[in-house]
C-alpha positions in Angstrom: -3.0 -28.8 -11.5 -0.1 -26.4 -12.9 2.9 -27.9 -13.3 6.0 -26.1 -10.9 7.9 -23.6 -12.7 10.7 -25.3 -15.0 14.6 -25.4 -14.1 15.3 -27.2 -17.4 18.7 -27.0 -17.9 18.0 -27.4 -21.9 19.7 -24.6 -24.3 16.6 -23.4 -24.5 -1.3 -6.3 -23.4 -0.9 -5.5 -23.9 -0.2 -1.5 -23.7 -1.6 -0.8 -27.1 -0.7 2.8 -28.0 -4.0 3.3 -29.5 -6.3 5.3 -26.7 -9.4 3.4 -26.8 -7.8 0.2 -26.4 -8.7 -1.2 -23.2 -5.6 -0.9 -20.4 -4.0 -4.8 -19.7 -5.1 -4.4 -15.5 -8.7 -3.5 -16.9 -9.4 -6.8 -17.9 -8.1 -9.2 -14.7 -9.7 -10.3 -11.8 -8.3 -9.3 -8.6 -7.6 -12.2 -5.7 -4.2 -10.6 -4.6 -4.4 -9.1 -1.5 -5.4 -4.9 -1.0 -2.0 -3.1 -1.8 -0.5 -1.3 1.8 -0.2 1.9 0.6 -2.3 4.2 -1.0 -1.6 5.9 -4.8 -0.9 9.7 -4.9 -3.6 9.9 -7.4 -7.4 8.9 -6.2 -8.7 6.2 -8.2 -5.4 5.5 -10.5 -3.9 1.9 -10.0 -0.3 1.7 -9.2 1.1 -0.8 -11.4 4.4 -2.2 -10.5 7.9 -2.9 -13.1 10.4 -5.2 -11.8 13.5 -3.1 -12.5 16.1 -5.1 -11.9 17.2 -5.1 -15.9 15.7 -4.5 -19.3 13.0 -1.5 -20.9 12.0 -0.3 -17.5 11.8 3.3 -18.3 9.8 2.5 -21.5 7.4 0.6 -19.9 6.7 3.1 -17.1 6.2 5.8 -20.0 3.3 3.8 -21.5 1.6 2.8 -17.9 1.8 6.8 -17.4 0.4 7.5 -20.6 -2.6 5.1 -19.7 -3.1 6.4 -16.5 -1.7 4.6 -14.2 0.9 5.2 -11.0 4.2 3.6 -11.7 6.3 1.9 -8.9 9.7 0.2 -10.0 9.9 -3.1 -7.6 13.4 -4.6 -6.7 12.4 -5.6 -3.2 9.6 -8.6 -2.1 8.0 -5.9 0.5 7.2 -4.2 -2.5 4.7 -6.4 -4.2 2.8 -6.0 -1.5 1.8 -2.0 -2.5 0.9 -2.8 -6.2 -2.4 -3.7 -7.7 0.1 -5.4 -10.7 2.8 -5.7 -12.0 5.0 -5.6 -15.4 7.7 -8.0 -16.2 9.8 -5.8 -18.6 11.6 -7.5 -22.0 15.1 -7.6 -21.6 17.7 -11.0 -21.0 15.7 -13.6 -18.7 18.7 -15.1 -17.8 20.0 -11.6 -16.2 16.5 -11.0 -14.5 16.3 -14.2 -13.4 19.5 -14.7 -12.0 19.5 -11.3 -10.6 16.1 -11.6 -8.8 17.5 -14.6 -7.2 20.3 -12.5 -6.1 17.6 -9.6 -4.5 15.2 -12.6 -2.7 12.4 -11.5 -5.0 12.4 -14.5 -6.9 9.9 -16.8 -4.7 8.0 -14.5 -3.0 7.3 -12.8 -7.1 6.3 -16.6 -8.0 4.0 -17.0 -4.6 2.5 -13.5 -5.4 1.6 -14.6 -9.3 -0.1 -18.0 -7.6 -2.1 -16.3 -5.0 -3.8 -13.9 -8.2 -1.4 -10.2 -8.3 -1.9 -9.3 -12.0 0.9 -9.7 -14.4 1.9 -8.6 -17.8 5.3 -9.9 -19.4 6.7 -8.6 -22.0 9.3 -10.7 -24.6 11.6 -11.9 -21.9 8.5 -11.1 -19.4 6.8 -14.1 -21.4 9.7 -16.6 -21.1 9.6 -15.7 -17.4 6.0 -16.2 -16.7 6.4 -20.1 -18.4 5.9 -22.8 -16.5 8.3 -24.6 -19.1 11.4 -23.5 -20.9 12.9 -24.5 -24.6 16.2 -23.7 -24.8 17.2 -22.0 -21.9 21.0 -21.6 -20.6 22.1 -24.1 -17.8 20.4 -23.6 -14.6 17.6 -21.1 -16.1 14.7 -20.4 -14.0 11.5 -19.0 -14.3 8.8 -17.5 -12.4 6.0 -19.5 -13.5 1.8 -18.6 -14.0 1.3 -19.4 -17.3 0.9 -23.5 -18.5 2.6 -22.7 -21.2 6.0 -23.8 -23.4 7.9 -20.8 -24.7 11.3 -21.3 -26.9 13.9 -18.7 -26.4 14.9 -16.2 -29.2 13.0 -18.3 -31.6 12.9 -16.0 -34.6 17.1 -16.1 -34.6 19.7 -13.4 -33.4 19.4 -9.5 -33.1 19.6 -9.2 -36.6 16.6 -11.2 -37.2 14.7 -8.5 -35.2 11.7 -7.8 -36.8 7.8 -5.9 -36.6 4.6 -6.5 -37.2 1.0 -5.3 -36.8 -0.8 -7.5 -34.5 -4.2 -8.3 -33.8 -5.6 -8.4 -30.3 -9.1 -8.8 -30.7 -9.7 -9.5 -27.3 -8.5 -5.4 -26.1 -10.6 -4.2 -29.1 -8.9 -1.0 -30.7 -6.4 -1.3 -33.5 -4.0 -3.5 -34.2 -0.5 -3.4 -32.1 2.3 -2.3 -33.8 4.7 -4.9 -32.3 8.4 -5.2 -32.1 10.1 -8.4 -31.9 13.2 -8.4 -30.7 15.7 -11.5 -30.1 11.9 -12.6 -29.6 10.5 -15.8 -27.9 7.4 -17.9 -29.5 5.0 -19.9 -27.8 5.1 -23.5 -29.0 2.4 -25.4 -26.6 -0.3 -24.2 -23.7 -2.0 -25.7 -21.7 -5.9 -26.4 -21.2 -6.6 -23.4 -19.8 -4.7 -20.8 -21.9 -6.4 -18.3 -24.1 -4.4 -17.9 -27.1 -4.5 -13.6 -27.8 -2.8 -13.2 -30.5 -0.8 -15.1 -33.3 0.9 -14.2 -36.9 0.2 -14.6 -40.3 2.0 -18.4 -39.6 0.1 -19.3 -36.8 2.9 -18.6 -34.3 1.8 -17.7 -30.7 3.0 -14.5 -29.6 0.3 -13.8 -27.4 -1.9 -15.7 -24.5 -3.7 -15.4 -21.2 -4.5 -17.4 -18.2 -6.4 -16.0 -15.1 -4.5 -13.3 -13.6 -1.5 -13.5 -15.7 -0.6 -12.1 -19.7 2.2 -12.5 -22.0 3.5 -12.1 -25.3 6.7 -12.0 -27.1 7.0 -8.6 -28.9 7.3 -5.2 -27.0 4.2 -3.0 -27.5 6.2 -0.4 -25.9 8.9 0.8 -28.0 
């Protein structure tokens, strides 16, 4: 079984712009419970951003653009009216310690166990790890992917960088990706599907059931 989310204490889908790729929701199977609330637009699913910090807007301008309904989630009732959900780049340490601060912390975690699609982005990814490289003192994540991800791996801000990357598994083009203060996937687990990596071999992308990462923003 997955190992719990870490608390290491160690200084530690994408949305392709391309139109025929193949939207992230499109490809995950659905055990989450039915959403309370119905979208304003027949047939579009309402996709979820925690917005507690980080590229909300941005994100919500590419779920639009794909045709989805966009609800920003800062409250656990609210998981419950999304068919999935979007863990924005940004600092991990701020969105974790602030989704503490809201409550949406563990019921987030219990709704990524029990199957609620989710995509993280950059910080999204280190979130989603079961275990942490080099995160601050007292760092949490949210867990759902049996992975290890290292924190800003690639260096500072000015070691920001982008890339096209290949995503075979979408189809369409490749994504043109920015990395920024970016993590890297150093291990997975058993049951991890490895999306996308760079010309090094570096992870930057994977998948496991219900939940997606990677560690550039498709969205800027």
């Amino acid at each position: 079984s997955r190992p719990p989310p870490s608390t290491t204490t160690r200084r530690s889908s994408p949305m392709s712009r391309a139109g025929s790729a193949t939207p992230w929701w499109a490809s995950m199977s659905q055990t989450f419970p039915h959403r309370t609330a119905s979208p304003s637009v027949a047939g579009s699913p309402r996709v979820g951003i925690l917005a507690l910090q980080g590229d909300v807007r941005e994100h919500g301008r590419v779920l639009r653009s794909l045709g989805a309904e966009v609800v920003s989630i800062r409250r656990p009732d609210e998981l419950l009216a999304v068919d999935g959900l979007v863990l924005p780049g940004g600092e991990s340490t701020v969105i974790d310690k602030l989704a503490r601060g809201f409550g949406v912390a563990e019921p987030l975690s219990r709704a990524i166990a029990a199957g609620l699609p989710v995509y993280g982005t950059c910080a999204g990814l280190i979130l989603l790890a079961d275990r942490l490289e080099d995160g601050i003192e007292g760092q949490r994540t949210f867990g759902g992917l049996d992975v290890t991800v290292r924190r800003n791996a690639f260096g500072g801000q000015v070691e920001s960088f982008e890339a096209s990357v290949a995503v075979p598994t979408f189809g369409g083009p490749p994504v043109d990706a920015a990395f920024i203060r970016a993590p890297l996937v150093v291990s997975t687990g058993p049951g991890v599907e490895v999306l996308a990596e760079l010309d090094d071999g570096g992870i930057v992308a994977v998948r496991q059931g219900n939940a997606i990462g990677t560690a550039f923003h498709p969205e800027v």
